[in-house]
N, C-alpha and C positions, 0 to 999 in steps of 0.2 A: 725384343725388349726395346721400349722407349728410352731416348736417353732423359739427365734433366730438364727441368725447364730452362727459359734461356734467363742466362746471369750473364752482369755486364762483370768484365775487365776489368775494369779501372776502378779504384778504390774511391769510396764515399767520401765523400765532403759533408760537414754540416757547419751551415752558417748560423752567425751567430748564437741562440741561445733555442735551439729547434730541437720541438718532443721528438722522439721516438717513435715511427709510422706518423710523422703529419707533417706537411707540406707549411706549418705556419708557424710563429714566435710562439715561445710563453705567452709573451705581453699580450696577448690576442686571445688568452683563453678563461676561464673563471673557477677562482682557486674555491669561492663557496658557492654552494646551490644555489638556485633564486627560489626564490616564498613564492608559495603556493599560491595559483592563479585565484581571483577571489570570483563566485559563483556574481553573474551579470541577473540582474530581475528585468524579467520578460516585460518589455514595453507591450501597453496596451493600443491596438491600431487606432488609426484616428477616425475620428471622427467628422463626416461628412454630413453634414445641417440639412442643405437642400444643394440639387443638382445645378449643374451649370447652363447656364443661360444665355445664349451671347445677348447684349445689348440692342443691339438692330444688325439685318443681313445683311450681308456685303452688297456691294453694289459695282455695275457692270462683270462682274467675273461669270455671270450665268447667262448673257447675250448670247446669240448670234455670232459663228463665226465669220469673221472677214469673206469676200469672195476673191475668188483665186485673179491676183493679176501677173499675165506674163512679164517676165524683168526686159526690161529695154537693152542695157547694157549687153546681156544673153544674142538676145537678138540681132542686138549689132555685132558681135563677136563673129556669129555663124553668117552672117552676112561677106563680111571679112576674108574669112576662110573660104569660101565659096569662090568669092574673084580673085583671090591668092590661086586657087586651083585652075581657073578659067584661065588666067593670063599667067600663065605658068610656062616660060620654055620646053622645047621636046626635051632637048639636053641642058642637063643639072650642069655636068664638072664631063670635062675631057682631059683624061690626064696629056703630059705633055711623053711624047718621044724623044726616046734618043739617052744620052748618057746627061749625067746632071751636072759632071763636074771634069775637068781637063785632068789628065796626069800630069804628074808633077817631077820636074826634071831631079834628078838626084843633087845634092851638093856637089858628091866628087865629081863631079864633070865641070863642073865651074870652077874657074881661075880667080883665086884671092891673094891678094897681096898684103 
């Protein structure tokens, strides 16, 4: 057998002036009907005279595209890079040996006055 569904514990609360199953005020609700939607008369479509026309064609948008020029800047970048790798040391970074840092004597062995 299933048991109930689940119910809270703790007793309801209703604030201020709240129907019964709704989450809102009276003051939010409507004590009379509203009047009846009144029937809309079907607009007739409009009317279109004569078609559209442009005025005169555009101008330059139907050229020739441009020819391709390599970018300079480009060029010089990869240039750059090239004698950065050329004149590049064998070794980057050598780390260093040994220990990095001295131990460090205790307090209590030193003498304070």
């Amino acid at each position: 057998m299933v048991g109930p569904a689940f119910k809270g514990a703790c007793k309801r609360i209703d604030f201020f002036d709240s129907q019964p199953n709704v989450a809102a005020s009276r003051v939010y609700s409507l004590d009379k009907p509203l009047p009846a939607r009144k029937p809309e008369a079907p607009k007739p479509p409009p009317v279109i005279p004569v078609p559209f026309k442009p005025s005169s064609p555009g101008k330059g948008t139907l050229g020739k595209y441009p020819e391709y020029k390599e970018d300079p800047y480009e060029a010089k970048e990869k240039a750059e890079r090239d004698s950065q790798k050329t004149n590049r040391p064998a070794v980057t970074w050598k780390p260093v040996h040994g220990p990095k840092s001295l131990p460090t004597r205790s307090i209590a062995f030193t003498k304070t006055l």
